[in-house]
Structure formats: C-alpha cells, structure tokens
C-alpha atoms as one frame of an Amber mdcrd trajectory, in Angstrom:
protein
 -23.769 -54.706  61.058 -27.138 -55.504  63.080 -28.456 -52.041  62.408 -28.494
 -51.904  58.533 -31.988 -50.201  58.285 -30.978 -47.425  60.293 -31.238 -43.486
  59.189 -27.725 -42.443  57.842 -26.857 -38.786  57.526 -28.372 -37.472  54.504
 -30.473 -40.485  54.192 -33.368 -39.709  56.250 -35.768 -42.957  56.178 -34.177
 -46.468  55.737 -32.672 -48.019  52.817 -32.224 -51.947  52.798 -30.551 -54.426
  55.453 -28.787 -56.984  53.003 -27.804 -56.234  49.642 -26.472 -59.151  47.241
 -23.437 -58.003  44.499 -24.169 -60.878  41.705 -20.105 -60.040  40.477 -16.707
 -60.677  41.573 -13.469 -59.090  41.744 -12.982 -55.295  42.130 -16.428 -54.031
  41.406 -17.865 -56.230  43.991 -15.182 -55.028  46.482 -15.959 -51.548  44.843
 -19.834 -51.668  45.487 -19.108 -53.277  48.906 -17.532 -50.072  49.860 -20.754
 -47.749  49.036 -23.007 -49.693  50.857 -20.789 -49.909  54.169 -20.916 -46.280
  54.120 -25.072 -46.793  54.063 -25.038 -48.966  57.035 -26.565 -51.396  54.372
 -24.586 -55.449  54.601 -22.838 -56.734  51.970 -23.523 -59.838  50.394 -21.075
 -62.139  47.858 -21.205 -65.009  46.126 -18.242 -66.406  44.411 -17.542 -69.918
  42.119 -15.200 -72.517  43.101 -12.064 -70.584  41.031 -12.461 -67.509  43.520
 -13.041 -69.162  46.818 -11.153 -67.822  49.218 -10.359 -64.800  46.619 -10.617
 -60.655  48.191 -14.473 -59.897  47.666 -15.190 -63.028  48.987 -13.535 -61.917
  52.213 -14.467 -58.165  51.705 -18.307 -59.122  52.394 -20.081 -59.242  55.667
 -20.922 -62.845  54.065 -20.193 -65.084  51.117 -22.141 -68.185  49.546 -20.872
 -70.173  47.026 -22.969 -70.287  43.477 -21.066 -73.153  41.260 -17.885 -74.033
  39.503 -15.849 -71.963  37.721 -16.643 -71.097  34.316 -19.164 -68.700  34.541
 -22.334 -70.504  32.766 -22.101 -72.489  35.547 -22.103 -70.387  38.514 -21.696
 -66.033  37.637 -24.214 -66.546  34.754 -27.044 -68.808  37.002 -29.752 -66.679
  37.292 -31.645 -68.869  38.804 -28.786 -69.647  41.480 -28.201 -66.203  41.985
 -31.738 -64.721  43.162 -31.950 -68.564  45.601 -28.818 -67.104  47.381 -30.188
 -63.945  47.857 -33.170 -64.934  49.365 -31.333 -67.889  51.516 -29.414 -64.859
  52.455 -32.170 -62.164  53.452 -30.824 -59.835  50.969 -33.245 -57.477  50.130
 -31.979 -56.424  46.319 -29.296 -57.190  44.310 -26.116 -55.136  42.135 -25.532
 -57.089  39.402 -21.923 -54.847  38.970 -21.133 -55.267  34.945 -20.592 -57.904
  32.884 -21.952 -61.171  33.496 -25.903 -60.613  33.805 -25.990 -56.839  34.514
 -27.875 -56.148  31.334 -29.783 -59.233  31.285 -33.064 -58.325  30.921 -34.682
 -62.066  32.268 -32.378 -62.039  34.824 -33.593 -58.281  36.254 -37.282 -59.616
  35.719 -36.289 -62.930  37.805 -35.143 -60.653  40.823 -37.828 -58.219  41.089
 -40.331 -61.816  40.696 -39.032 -63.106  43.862 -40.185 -59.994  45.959 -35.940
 -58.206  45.721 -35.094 -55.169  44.263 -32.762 -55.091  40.970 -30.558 -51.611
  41.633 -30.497 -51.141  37.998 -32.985 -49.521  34.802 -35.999 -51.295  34.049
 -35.770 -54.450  32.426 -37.573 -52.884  29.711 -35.289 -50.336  29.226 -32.807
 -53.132  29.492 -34.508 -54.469  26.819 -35.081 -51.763  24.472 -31.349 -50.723
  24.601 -29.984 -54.229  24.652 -30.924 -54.770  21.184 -28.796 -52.363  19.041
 -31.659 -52.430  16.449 -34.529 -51.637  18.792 -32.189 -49.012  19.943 -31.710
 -47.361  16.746 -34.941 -47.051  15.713 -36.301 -45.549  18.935 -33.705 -43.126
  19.337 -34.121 -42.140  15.502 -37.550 -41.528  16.506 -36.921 -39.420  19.508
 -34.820 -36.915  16.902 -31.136 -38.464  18.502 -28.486 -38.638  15.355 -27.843
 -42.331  14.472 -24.633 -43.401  12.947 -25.797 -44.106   8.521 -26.838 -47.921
   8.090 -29.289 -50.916   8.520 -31.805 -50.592  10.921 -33.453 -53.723  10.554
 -31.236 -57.189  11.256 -28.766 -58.157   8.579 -29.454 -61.847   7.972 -26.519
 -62.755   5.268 -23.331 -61.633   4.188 -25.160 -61.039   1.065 -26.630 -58.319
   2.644 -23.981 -57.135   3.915 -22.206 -56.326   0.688 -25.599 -55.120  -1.072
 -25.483 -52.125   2.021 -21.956 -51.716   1.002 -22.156 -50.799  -2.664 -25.562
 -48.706  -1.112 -23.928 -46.852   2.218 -19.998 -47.102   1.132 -16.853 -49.127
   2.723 -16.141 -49.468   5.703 -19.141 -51.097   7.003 -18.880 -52.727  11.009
 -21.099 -55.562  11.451 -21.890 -55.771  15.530 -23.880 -58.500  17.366 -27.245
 -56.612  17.958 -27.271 -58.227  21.899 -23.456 -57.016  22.123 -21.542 -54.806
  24.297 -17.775 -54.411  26.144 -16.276 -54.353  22.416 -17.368 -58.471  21.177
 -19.077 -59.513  18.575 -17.793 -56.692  16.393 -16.320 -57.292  12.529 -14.929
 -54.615  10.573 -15.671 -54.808   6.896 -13.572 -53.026   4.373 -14.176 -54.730
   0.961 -16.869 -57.145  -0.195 -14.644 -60.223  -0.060 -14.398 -59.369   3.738
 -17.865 -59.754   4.239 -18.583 -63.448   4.725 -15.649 -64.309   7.559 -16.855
 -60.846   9.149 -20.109 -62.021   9.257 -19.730 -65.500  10.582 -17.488 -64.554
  13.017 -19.591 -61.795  14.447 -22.800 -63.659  14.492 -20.629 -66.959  16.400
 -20.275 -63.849  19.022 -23.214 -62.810  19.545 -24.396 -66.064  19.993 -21.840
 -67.095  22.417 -21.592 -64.027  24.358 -25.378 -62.983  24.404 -26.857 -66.037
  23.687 -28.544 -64.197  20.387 -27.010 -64.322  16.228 -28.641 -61.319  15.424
 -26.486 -58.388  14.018 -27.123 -55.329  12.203 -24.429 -53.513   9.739 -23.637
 -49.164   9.952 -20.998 -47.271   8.176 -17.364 -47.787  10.182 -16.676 -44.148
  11.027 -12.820 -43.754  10.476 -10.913 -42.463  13.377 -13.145 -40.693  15.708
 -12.995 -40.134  19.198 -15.579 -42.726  21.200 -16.909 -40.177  23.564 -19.516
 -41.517  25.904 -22.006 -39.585  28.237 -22.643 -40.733  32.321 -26.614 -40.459
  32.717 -28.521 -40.833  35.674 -32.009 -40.515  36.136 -34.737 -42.029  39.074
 -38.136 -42.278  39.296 -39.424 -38.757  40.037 -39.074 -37.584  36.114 -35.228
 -36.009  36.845 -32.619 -37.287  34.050 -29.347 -35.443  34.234 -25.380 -36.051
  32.708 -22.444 -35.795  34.455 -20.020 -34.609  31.574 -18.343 -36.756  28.814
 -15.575 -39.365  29.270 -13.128 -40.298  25.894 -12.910 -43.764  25.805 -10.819
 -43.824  22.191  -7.873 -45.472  23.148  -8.758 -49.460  22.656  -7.552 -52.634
  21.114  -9.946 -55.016  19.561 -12.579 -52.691  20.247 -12.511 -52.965  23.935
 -11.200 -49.508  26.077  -7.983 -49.634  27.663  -7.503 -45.970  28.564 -10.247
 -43.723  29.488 -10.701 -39.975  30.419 -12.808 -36.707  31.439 -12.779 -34.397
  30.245 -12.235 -35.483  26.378  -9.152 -33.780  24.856 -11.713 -32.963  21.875
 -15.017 -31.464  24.086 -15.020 -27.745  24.577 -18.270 -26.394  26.606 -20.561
 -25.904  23.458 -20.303 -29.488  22.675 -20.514 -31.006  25.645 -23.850 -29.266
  26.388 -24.631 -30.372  23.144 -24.025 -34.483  23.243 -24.993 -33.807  27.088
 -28.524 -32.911  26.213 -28.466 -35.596  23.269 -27.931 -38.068  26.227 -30.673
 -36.937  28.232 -33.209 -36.999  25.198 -31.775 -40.773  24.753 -31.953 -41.704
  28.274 -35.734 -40.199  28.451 -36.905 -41.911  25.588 -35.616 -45.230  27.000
 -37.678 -44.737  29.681 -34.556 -44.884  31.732 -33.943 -45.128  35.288 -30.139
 -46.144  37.753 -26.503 -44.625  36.470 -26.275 -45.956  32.332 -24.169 -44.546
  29.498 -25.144 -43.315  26.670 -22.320 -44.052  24.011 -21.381 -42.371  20.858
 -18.790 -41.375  18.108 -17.294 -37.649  17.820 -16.331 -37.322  13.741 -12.876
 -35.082  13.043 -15.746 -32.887  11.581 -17.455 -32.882  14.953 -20.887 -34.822
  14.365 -21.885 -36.385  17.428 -23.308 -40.236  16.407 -25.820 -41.880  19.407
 -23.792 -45.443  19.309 -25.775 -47.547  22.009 -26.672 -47.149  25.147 -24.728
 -49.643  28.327 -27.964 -50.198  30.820 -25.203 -50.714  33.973 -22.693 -48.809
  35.940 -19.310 -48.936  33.643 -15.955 -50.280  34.119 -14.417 -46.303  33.472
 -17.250 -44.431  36.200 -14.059 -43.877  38.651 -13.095 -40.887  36.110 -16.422
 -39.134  36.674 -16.642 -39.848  40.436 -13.328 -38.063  41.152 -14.738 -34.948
  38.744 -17.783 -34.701  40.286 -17.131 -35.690  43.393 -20.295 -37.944  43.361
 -20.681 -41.600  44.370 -22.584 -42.819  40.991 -23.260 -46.542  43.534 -24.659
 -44.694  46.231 -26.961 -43.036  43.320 -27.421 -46.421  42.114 -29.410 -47.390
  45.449 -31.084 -44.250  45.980 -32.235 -44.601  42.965 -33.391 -48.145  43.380
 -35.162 -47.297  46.893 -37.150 -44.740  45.806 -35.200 -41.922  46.389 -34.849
 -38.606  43.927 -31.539 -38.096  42.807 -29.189 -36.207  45.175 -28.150 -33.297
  42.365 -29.650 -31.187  39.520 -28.388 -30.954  37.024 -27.344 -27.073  37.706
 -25.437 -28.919  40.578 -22.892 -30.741  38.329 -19.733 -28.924  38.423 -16.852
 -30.561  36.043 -13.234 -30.279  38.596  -9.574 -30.627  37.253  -9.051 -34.143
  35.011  -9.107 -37.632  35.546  -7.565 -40.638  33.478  -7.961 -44.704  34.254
  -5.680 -47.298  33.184  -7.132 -50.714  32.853  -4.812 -52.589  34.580  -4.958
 -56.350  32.429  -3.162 -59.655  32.285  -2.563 -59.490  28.874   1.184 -60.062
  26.794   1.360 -56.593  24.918   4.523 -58.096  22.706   2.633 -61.214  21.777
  -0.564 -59.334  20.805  -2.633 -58.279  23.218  -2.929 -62.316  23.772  -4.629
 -62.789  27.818  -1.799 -64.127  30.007  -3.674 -66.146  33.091  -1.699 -66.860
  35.630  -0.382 -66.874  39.266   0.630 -63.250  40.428   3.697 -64.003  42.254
   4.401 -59.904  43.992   1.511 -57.217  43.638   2.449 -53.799  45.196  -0.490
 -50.499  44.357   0.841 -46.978  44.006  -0.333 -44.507  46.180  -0.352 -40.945
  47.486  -2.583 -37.474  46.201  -4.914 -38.165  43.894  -4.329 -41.806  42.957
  -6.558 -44.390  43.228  -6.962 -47.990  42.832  -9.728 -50.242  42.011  -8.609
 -54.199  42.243 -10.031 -57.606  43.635  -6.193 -59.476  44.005  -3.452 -60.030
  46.163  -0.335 -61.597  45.763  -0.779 -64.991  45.052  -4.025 -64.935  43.328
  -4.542 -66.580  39.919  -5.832 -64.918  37.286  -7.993 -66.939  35.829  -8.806
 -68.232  32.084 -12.883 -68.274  33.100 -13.027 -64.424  33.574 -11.952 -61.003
  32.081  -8.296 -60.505  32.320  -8.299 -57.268  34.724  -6.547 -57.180  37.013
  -6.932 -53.401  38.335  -8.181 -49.910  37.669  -5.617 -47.549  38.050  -7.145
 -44.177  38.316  -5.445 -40.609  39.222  -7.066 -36.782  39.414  -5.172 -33.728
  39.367  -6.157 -29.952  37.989  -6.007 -30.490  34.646  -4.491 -32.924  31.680
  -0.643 -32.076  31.763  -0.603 -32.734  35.431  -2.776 -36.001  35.346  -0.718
 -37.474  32.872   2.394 -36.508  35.100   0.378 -37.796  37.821  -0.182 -41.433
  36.039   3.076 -41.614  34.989   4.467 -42.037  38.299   1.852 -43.602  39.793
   2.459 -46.709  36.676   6.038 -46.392  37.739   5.154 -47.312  41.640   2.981
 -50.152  40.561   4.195 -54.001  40.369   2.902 -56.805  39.135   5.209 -60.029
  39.010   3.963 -63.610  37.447   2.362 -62.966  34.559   2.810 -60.739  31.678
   0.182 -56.889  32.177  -0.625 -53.752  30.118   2.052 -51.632  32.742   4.341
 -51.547  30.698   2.047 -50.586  27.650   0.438 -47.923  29.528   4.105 -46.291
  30.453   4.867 -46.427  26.628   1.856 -44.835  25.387   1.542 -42.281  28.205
   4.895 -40.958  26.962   4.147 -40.998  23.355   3.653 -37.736  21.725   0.006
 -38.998  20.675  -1.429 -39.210  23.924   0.155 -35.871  24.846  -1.027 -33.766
  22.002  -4.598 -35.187  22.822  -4.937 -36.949  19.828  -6.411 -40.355  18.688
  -3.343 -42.105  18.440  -4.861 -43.869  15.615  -2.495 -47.254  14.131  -0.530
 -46.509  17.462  -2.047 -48.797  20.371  -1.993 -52.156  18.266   1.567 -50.402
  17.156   4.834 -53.271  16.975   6.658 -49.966  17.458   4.578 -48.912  21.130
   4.716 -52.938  21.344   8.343 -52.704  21.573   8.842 -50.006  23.806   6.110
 -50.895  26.377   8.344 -54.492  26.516  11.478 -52.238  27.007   9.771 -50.458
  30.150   8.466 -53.707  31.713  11.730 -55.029  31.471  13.450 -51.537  32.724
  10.564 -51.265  35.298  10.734 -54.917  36.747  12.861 -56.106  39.319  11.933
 -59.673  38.834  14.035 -62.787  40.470  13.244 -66.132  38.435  13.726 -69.778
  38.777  16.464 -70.709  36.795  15.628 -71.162  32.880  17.700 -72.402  30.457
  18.496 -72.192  26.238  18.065 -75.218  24.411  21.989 -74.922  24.151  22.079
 -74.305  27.884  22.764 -70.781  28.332  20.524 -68.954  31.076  19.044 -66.182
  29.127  19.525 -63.061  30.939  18.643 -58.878  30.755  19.590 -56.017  31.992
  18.263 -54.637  35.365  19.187 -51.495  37.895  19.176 -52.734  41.028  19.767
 -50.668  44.253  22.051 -51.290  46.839  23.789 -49.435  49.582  26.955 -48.899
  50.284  28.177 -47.377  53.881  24.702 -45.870  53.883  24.732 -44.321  50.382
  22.180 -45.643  47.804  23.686 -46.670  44.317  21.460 -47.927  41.164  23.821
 -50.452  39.867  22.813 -52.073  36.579  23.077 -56.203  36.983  22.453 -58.925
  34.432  19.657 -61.366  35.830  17.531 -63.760  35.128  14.938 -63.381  32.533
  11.289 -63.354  33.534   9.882 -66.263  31.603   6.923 -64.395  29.890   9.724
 -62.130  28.695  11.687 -64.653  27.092   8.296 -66.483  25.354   7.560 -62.465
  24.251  11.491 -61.813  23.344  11.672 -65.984  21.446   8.552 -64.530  19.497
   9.880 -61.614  18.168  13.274 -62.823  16.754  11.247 -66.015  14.752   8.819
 -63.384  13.682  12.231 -61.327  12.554  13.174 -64.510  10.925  10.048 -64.500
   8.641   8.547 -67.562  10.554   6.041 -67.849  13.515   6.249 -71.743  13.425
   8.420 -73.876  14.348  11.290 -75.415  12.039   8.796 -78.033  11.110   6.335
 -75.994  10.109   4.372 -76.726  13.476   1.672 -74.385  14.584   1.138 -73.919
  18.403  -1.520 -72.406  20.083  -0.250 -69.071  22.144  -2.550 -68.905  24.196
  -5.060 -71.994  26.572  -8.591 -71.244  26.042 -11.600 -73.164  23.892 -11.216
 -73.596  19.805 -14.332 -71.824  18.515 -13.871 -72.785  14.971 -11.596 -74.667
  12.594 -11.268 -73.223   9.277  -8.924 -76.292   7.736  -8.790 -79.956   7.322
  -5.672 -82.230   6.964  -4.657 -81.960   3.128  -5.730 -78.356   2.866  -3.395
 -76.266   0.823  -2.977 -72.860   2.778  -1.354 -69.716   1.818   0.568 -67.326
   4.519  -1.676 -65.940   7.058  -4.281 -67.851   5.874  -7.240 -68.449   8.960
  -6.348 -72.106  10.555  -8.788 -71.575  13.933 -10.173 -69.550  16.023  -9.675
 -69.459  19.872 -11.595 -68.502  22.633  -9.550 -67.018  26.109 -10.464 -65.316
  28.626 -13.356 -63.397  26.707 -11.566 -62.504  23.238 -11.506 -64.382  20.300
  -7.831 -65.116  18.826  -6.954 -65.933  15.191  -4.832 -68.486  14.348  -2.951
 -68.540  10.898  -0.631 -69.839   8.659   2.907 -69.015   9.468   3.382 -69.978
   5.591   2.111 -71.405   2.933   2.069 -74.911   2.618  -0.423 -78.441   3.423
  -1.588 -78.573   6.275  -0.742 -81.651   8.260  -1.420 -83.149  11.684  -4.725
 -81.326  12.867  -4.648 -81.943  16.385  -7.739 -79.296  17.248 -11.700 -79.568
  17.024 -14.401 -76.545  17.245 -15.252 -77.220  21.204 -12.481 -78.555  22.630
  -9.805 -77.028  25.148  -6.509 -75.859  23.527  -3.524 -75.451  25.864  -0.836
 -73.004  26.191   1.859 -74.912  23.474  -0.311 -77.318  22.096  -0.137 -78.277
  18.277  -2.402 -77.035  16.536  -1.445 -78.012  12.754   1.831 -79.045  10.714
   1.794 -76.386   7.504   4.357 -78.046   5.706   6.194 -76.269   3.147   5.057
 -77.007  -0.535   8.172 -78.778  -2.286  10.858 -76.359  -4.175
C-alpha cells in the first residue's frame, strides 16, 4: 500500500499513510477494514499471548509491545506511541478498552507529533470522572439520575445518603466503565462489602478508588445515544440503541431501535445527547448513556469517550461507517451527514459472542477453541479476531465474537438471529450460544420487555445448556466416571443412506465443559457445592483479589471466603455450608487455578 496519502473518492485531499490500532482482536481487525478502504496502512501491535493471532496477520505490519497480561504490554503507553513512531504511523485508534479513554495516554500521542482519532483528552477527562460528569451536565440543564455528586469517601456515607435519597443506592467507581467497579446496595448492612469491593475496582481497573453513590433505578431499560461531532461546531445522534439485557452489569445483547423508543422520545433523549456531547466539548463517535424509567424519565448516566463494542447495530441502520467518521473527524474533516441526513432503516440486534459457562454462572471459560464455523448469508454479520485453534486467553475479555444481523423490522431480526445462532459453532470451551438461543426464544425478549430476574435466570440457565447440548455436534476424548462409566448425551447426527439424509439421534461422548456444568448442577441439587469433605475449589483460574477468612474462622452458608479475579470480572467465593474453615490454601495476590483448594469448611459437630 505505497500510495496511502492518495485522494480516495469522496475524500478529496489526503488523509494519513500509517495508522497504528493500540487493540487486539476483532476491533483491530474491525478498524483495519475502514482504513483499507481509505488507502490509509494498517498498523498492529500484539503481546506475546497473541503472536501469531488474526489481527496480527490482518495488518499491513505488526510489532510486538510485551508479554501477555496487559499492564505489561496493551496498557504501555509509553510502548505504544515508541512503536508508532518506529513504525511511521502517523496517528493512532486506540479501539476500546485498554487505554481508549485514557486521558494521559491521548495527551502522550498527540506529544510525540501523532494524531489520537478520538475526543479531546479533556473531554476524556471531564467525562471519565463520573463526578465531574455529573456536575457539568447538571449544569448544562441534562437530567441526572438523584444522588451524591461529590465523592463518597466511607461506607458511612453511604448509608447516611441512604436514609436521605432511599434504598437501592449503586455505588460505581467514579473512573469506571464496561459494567466494573459497580456495587448494588439494598440495605445499610450491605453498605460496607459494597463499598470495599467497588473502590478495590476502581482501583484495579482505572488505577483510581474514587466512587460516588445515586439512587439504583429498578428495572429500566439502559438506552444509550451514538453521538458524533468534529471540529467545525456540528454535533449530531444517530438514534438510540437498548443495551438492557446484561449480567453483572456488563451488555450481552444490544439493539436499535429500543423496543421502548417511539419518535417523540427519541428526539427527545436525542437532543439531550447533543446538549451533553456539546457541553463536553466533545469531538470523534462517543455515547452518551442513560436510563429510560417504566414512567419514561430519561436519566444522563455517563458518557463512553470511544467507539463502543455494540456500534455494528447503528452502522447497519444508518448505513454509516462510524470508523471512517472516526478519522475524518480526526483529520480535520466536517462530518459527512447532518443531522437531517440520518434516516433510522429496518432493526438490528448484536449478540456478544463470549467464552463464558452460562450453567456455572456466567464464570469466563479460557480455553483452546478446538472447531469455529461463522453463520452467514442476508443480513448477518460477524465481528471476530479467532480461528480455530486459538486460545482464549485468561489476560483479556472473554469475547470471542459479535454476532450481528439486520432485517426490516424486530419480528424478522429476531427470526433472522435465531438462525443465524443456530449456524454458528464454537467447540473447546464452554460460550453464551447457547444462552443467546434460550433467551431469543423466551417470551421476554419477544414481547420487548426487560426480561428483568430472567438473564441471571437457573431456569434460562438450564435451557440455554439444553440447546448447546442439542446444538453441538461435539466428538471428545474419552472421559470417564469415577466408577468408570463414560458419561454420555444425546445428539442428532446426520447420515445418509442410499442418498437420503436421516437425523438419527446417537448417544456420544460428553463434551467435558458439559459434564463440569452437568457435575455442578446435581451437587448443587444435593444441597452442597463442596466436595464430601467440605473442600472448596476455585471454578474458575484467575488472581485472588481478596480473602475474607482465616483458618479457625467459623462461617455460615454462603458466607464470602474470597474474591477472584478472571478474565476482567470479579467472582465470589462462598461457603458451601456452615462450618470452620480449615486448610486456607489462597492469599490476596496470588494465582488460583482451575480446581485448586481454596478452603476446608468443615461441618460444625452434630
């Protein structure tokens, strides 16, 4: 790509020759794909657990930044802006996550002569800190959800704005963002664990303690708003996605338009996202987030300074590129539409494709993907950075792929996703397909609703792990019982017979994240999620964050024993009884593996 300053059509005077994507995975791959069509050359870097991995190879070139957790090679700054001028890139994407709304990090770019295709750091700034936020967009006349607007600095605090404001409160890390750092408080005894544990995210996930406390709005829709706005005064929104459907506050299903926007409102919370996005000072594609009450009040919640995870929704009802505005933005450029231009076609729904064990609790589920296979076909569209026999790895997020479709309205989307989640396979680890078949079906999601107490749901649990299993058409190595027996389930299998196709229904071998998911569910049956002995094993590998016993401790059942860190979520461990606890075999710090002992909670003497 010698010729990377060239005019393109409809970009009359050059752009940039290099550009450097600080991210990995399927937004690299996805940003690599914009600027191809610019004539512009792509750029990756990539730690020592991705060499070799498909952005690496999807870039016109790739240099290598550090080892594989990310503090020591995605989150180096420093490293990051060295590569890109070793490289003769002339900006850099930061993508999300990582350091796309890092502030320091933006500043550090546009200090060594690049440009940062994102909002001012400033802006970065401002909206980064959730109280900043507030207060300027209370100021600027945007509705604010009721609550503190200055830091909470105790859990003290936190119950004196309870008996002031009303239960539920939600304590969230004022750096936060992507759903961590994030404590739900429904009565004052709640208050202190909610508070420790959300301040212990914040400081481990933006390197800053501070939270601030707001009412907990019971069951509304999250409805966020796609801005855009460049440096020539123009600030426009592209329409309202529903991001409602999540676990652990973090989005697994996302849509536009929202099943609860008519017209009126959506100008409404449309224009309430420009007035937020102007008052930032705002410049690039950002989001401008929010709750939707059942009484309809629309509540500014924060504002994501980046391109977001769910933009594929608004891209196929727009029929805009929001990365090509991205860099048009960035190089000076007005954007390509007014507002009056924006015209809202048919519906669009994304499925965030995850290695995570639905049965076992949303727990992440690393591993080597042994088969992948995409769906494809009208209006389908996939958004992923692996191949068959990539590992997912415990240092990053747990997705895998966006699975996104686009048809003429709702009815026929969802039709559309169904089959589409039918055609896709994923074999080696445990994934949310067989989640998003089960809720996709349920009468919830159909109706529109909020499916509120359904997503986190042992019931949708159950049936998402019947689909998988119906869905898969796994072969295993061959696992045994304790008492020998190869544990098997039910498959259909197709075969042909003198050219005619049968589905014949064999029994074969169990996948082995199955069984784990199907051994869980009878001892939890049984009244016991340890073993015989009373031992305590970790479900999951990942880093202990915090232990809550000591050996001696007299625990009651579901009682907190540790906390544990994997793959970006933060897992409780608790008593399976009550009883002493025994054998600690875990310190805040250290790695935990998949099986390890945690504790003995031995049973108190009859």
């Amino acid at each position: 790509m010698g010729e990377n300053t060239r005019a393109v059509p409809g970009n009359p005077a050059p752009l940039f020759s290099k550009i450097l994507v600080a991210n990995r995975g399927e937004i690299a791959i996805r940003i690599f794909r914009t600027l191809r069509e610019l004539g512009i050359g792509c750029v990756a870097v990539f730690s020592d657990a991705d060499r070799g991995r498909a952005h690496v190879r999807a870039a016109d070139e790739a240099h290598r930044i550090g080892a594989g957790p990310a503090t020591e090679s995605y989150l180096r700054g420093d490293t990051i802006v060295e590569t890109a001028l070793r490289a003769g890139a002339e900006a850099v994407h930061p993508g999300y996550g990582f350091l796309a709304e890092n502030a320091a990090f933006a500043r550090l770019v546009e200090g060594a002569g690049l440009t940062w295709i994102g909002p001012p750091p400033a802006a970065i700034e401002l909206m980064g800190s959730k109280t900043a936020a507030r207060t300027a967009m209370r100021a600027a006349g945007v509705p604010i959800i009721p609550g503190a607007v200055d830091p909470v600095t105790s859990a003290d605090a936190v119950v004196e704005l309870g008996e002031e404001i009303g239960y539920p409160l939600i304590i969230k890390a004022a750096a936060g963002g992507g759903g961590k750092g994030m404590e739900i408080v429904r009565a004052p005894g709640e208050a202190e664990r909610a508070f420790e544990s959300a301040t212990r995210q914040g400081e481990k996930f933006f390197a800053d303690a501070t939270v601030y406390v707001e009412r907990f709005v019971e069951d509304p829709r999250h409805v966020e708003v796609q801005v855009l706005a460049d440096a020539h005064d123009n600030v426009i929104h592209l329409g309202e996605r529903d991001c409602t459907i999540q676990r652990r506050h973090q989005k697994l299903v996302e849509e536009t338009p929202s099943p609860g926007v008519d017209d009126a409102l959506r100008a409404c919370i449309g224009q309430i996202a420009v007035d937020a996005a102007r008052a930032a000072g705002y410049r690039s594609a950002g989001t401008i987030e929010g709750l939707l009450t059942r009484q309809g009040e629309y509540f500014f919640m924060e504002m994501n300074t980046r391109i977001q995870v769910e933009h594929t929704v608004t891209e196929l009802v727009t029929g805009l590129d929001l990365i090509r505005e991205q860099v048009l933005v960035a190089a000076g450029r007005p954007l390509s539409v007014t507002q009056d231009d924006v015209v809202l076609r048919g519906h669009a729904i994304e499925c965030r494709i995850n290695a995570e064990d639905v049965v076992n609790g949303f727990l992440p589920a690393p591993g080597r993907i042994t088969a992948y296979r995409e769906p494809a076909g009208p209006g389908v569209r996939v958004d992923s950075g692996v191949e068959a026999g990539d590992e997912v790895s415990e240092f990053y997020d747990p997705m895998i792929a966006k699975l996104v479709v686009h048809d003429v309205d709702r009815p026929r989307a969802i039709a559309r996703m169904r089959r589409a989640l039918a055609e896709f396979e994923i074999e080696g680890t445990a994934t949310l397909l067989g989640f998003h078949r089960a809720l996709l079906e349920h009468p919830c999601f159909v109706a529109g609703e909020t499916c509120a107490g359904i997503v986190e749901s042992e019931a949708l649990a159950e049936r998402a792990d019947q689909l998988e299993q119906s869905f898969s058409h796994r072969t295993t190595s061959m696992t045994t019982t304790s008492d020998g027996v190869v544990p098997t389930v039910p498959r259909v299998v197709a075969v042909e017979v003198d050219g005619r196709a049968y589905d014949v229904r064999a029994h074969v071998t169990e996948a082995p994240w199955a069984g784990l998911a199907r051994r869980r569910r009878e001892r939890v049956a049984a009244g016991d999620r340890a073993g015989g002995d009373g031992a305590v094993l970790s479900p999951m590998q990942g880093t202990v964050l915090k232990v809550e016993v000591a050996d001696g401790d007299a625990v009651e059942a579901g009682e907190l024993l540790c906390v544990v860190e994997a793959m970006k979520m933060e897992n409780e461990i608790v008593a399976p009884h009550a009883g002493i606890v025994t054998g600690l075999g875990v310190a805040p710090g250290g790695a935990i593996a998949n099986g390890q002992l945690v504790c003995v909670v031995a049973a108190p003497l009859q």
